[in-house]
C-alpha positions as CSV (number, residue, x, y, z in Angstrom):
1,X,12.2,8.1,7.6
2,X,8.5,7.1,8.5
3,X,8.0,3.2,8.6
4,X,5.1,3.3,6.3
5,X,7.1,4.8,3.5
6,X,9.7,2.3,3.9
7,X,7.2,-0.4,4.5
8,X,6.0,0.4,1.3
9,X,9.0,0.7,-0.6
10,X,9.9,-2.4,0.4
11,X,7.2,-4.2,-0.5
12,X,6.5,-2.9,-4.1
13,X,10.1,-0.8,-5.3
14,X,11.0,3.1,-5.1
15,X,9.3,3.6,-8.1
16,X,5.7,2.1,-7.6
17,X,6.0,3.7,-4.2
18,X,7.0,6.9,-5.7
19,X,4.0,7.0,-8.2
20,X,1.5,6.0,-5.6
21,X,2.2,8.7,-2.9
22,X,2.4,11.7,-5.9
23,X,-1.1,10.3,-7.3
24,X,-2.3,7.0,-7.0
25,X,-4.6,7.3,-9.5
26,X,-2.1,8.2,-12.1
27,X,0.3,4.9,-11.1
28,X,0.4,1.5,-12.5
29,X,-1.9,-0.2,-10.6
30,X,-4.0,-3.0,-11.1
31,X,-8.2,-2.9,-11.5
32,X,-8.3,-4.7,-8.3
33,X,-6.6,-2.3,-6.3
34,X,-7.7,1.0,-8.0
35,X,-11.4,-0.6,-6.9
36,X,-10.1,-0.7,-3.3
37,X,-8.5,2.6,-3.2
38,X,-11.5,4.6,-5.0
39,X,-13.3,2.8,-1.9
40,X,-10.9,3.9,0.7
41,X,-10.9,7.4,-0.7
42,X,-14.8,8.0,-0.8
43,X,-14.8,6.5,2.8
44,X,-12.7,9.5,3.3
45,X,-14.1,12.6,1.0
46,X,-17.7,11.3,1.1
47,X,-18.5,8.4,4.0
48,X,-22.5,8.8,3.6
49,X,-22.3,8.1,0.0
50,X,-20.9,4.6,0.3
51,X,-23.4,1.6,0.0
52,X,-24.0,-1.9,-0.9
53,X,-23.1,-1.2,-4.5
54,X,-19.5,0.0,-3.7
55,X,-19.3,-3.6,-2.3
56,X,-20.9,-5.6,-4.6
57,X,-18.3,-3.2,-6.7
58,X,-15.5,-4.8,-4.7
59,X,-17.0,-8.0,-4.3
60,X,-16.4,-8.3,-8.2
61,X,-12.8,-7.0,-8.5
62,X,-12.1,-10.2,-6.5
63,X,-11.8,-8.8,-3.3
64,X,-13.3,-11.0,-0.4
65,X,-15.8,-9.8,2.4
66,X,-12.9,-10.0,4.9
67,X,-11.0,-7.6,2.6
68,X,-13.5,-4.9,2.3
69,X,-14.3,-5.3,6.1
70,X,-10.3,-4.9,7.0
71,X,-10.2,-2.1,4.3
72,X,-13.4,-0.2,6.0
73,X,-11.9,-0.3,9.7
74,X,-8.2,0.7,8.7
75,X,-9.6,3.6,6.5
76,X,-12.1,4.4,9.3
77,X,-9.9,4.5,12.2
78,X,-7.0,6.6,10.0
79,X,-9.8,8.9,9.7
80,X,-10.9,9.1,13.4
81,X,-7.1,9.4,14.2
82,X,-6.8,12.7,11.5
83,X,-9.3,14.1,12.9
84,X,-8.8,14.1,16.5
85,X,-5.2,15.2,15.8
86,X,-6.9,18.2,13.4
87,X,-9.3,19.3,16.7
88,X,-6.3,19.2,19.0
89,X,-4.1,21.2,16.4
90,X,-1.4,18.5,15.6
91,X,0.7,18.9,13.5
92,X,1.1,16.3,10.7
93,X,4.8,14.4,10.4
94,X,6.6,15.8,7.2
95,X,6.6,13.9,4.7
96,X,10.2,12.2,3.8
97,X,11.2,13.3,0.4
């Protein structure tokens, strides 16, 4: 089992965790949060179309500049790390069931 599953298993049930990894958007998630993951995710699919607004966006869910700062450098280092392991031709872990 991968410690980020279990991490977050632990921190918000089986069920929670469950729904988030099969489609986040589609689990019971707070405002706040679904603002922080729509950021996280067009940091991903679409990094040049990010921009004050998206921000100011989170700024008003109630996140706090240190939060959206955090949230920009995990996202963007997961992303550097996918994509060196794409160019060497890593494989990805399995995902636990």
């Amino acid at each position: 089992m991968h410690a980020h599953w279990h991490d977050l298993r632990a921190e918000v049930g089986d069920d929670l965790a469950t729904a988030v990894r099969s489609d986040w958007r589609r689990a019971r998630l707070g405002p706040r949060t679904v603002a922080l993951l729509d950021y996280a995710e067009q940091l991903t699919r679409a990094p040049a179309s990010a921009g004050e607004s998206d921000i100011q966006r989170l700024l008003e869910a109630g996140w706090t500049d240190r939060a959206v700062h955090d949230t920009t450098q995990v996202v963007a280092f997961f992303n550097y790390i996918n994509r060196i392991a794409e160019g060497l031709g890593v494989d990805p872990e399995p995902l636990d069931p």
